[in-house]
N, C-alpha and C positions, 0 to 999 in steps of 0.2 A: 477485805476478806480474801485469805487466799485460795486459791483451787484445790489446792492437795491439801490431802488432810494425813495422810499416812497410815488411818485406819483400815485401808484396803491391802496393805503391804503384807498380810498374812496368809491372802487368800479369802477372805471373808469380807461381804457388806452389811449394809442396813436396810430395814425393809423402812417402810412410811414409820410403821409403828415402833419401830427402836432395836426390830428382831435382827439379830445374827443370823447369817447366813453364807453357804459355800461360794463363794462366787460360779463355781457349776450346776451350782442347785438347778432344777428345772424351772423354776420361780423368775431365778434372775438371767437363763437362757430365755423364756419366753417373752419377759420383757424388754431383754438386750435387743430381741430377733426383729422385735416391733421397733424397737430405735432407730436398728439396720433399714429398714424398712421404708423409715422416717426420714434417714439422712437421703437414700436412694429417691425418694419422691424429690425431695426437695434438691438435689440434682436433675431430676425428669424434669420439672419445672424450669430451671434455666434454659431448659435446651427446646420452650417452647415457644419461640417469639410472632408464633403465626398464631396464637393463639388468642381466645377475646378475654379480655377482663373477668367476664364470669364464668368462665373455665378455668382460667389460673383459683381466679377465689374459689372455687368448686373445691381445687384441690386444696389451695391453702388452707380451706376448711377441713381437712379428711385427715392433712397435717394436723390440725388441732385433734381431731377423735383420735387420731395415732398415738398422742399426747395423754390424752382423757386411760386409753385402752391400757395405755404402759403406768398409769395412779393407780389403777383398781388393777392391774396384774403385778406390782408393787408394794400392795395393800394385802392382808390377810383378810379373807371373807368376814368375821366377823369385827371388823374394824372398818366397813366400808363406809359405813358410819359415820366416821371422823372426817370422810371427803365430802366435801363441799363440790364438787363435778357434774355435769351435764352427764344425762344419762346414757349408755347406749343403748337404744331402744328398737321397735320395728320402723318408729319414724326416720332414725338414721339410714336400717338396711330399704326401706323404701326410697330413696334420696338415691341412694346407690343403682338400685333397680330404675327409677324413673332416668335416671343419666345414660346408664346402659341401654334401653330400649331407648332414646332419643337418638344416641349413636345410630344403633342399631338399624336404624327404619333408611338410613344411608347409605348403608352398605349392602354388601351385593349379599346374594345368601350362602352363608357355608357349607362348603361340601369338601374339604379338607383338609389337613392339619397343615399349619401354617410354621416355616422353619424362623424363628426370632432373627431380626435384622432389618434390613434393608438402608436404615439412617441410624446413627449414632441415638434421638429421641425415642425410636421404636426399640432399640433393645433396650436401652435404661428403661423403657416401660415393659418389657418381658424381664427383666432385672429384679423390676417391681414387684412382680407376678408369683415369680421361682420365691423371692425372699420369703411375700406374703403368704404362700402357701404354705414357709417352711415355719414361721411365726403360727400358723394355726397349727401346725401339726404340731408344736410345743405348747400349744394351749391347750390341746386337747390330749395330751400328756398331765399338762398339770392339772386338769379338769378330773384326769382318772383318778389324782391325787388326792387331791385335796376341793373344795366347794369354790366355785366362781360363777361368774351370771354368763347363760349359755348363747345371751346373746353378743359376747365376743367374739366365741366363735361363728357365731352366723356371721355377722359383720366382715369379719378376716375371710370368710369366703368365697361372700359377697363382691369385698374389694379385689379379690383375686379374679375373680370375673372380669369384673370393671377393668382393671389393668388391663387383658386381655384384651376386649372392645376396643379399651381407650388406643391399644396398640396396631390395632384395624383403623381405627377412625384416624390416627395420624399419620396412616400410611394414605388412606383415601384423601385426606386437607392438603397432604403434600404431592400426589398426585404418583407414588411410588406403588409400584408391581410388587403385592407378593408374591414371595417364594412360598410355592405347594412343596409339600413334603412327597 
C-alpha cells in the first residue's frame, strides 16, 4: 500500500467517518496539534536514559491516550460510536494527578517561575508543555464549535501540568539548578 494517496493535494482531508474537510479547519488543527505533541514526547522519551522502566511506560502510555485523544478529535461526536477506543475518563486525569503529586512530594516547594532549560531533556519537556497547552486551547476552540467529551480537555490540562512537574523532577534526577525567572 502506498503512503500518499493525493487526496490531500487540494487542500482537504478525511475525518474517520468519510467527511471532507479544510485541512485548516479547527477539527484537523486540534488533532494535528495532539500529533505535535505526540511526536515531541516521543522525542522527550529518547532523551531519558536515567529514567526507570515505569516511567518510560508511564509515558509510552500517555503516548497511546495521545493516540485515543487524536480518534475521538478526528471522529464527529456523533460517530463516536463507531470507535472501538479506551475511554478518556477521570480514571486517566487521576493517573496524571497521582504521577504529579509523586513527583511532587520530591521536590523542593515553589515559589517562582522557572525559565525552560537547563538540559536538552528539560526543554523538550517544556516543548511538551507550550505544544500541550496550545492543543487544548484548540480543543477548546472546537468544543465552542461543535459537541466533544469535555474530558479531553481536562486530560490536555492535566498533562500540561505533568509536563511541567515532569520538567522539575528531571531537573532534580539530574541533579541540575533551576533557573528562577
Amino acid at each position: 500500500m502506498k503512503i500518499y494517496t493525493k487526496t490531500g493535494d487540494k487542500g482537504q482531508t478525511s475525518l474517520f467517518d468519510g467527511t471532507r474537510l479544510s485541512k485548516d479547519d479547527i477539527r484537523i488543527e486540534a488533532y494535528g496539534t495532539v500529533d505535535e505533541l505526540n511526536s515531541n514526547l516521543g522525542l522527550l522519551i529518547s532523551l531519558l536514559p536515567n529514567f526507570s522502566i515505569e516511567e518510560v511506560e508511564f509515558l509510552i502510555e500517555i503516548q497511546r491516550d495521545l493516540f485515543v485523544i487524536g480518534s475521538y478529535l478526528a471522529t464527529p461526536f456523533d460517530k463516536i460510536n463507531l470507535l472501538k477506543l479506551k475511554e478518556i475518563d477521570v480514571t486517566l486525569i487521576s493517573k496524571l494527578e497521582i504521577a504529579m503529586d509523586t513527583m511532587d512530594s520530591q521536590l523542593k516547594e515553589l515559589k517562582s517561575f522557572i525559565l525552560p532549560g537547563g538540559s536538552q531533556s528539560i526543554a523538550v519537556c517544556h516543548i511538551c508543555r507550550t505544544v500541550c497547552r496550545r492543543a487544548e486551547r484548540r480543543v477548546v476552540t472546537l468544543a465552542s464549535m461543535d459537541t466533544i467529551n469535555e474530558n479531553l480537555i481536562i486530560y490536555l490540562n492535566r498533562l500540561s501540568d505533568y509536563f511541567f512537574t515532569m520538567s522539575r523532577f528531571i531537573a532534580f534526577k539530574s541533579n541540575i539548578k533551576e533557573t528562577i525567572w
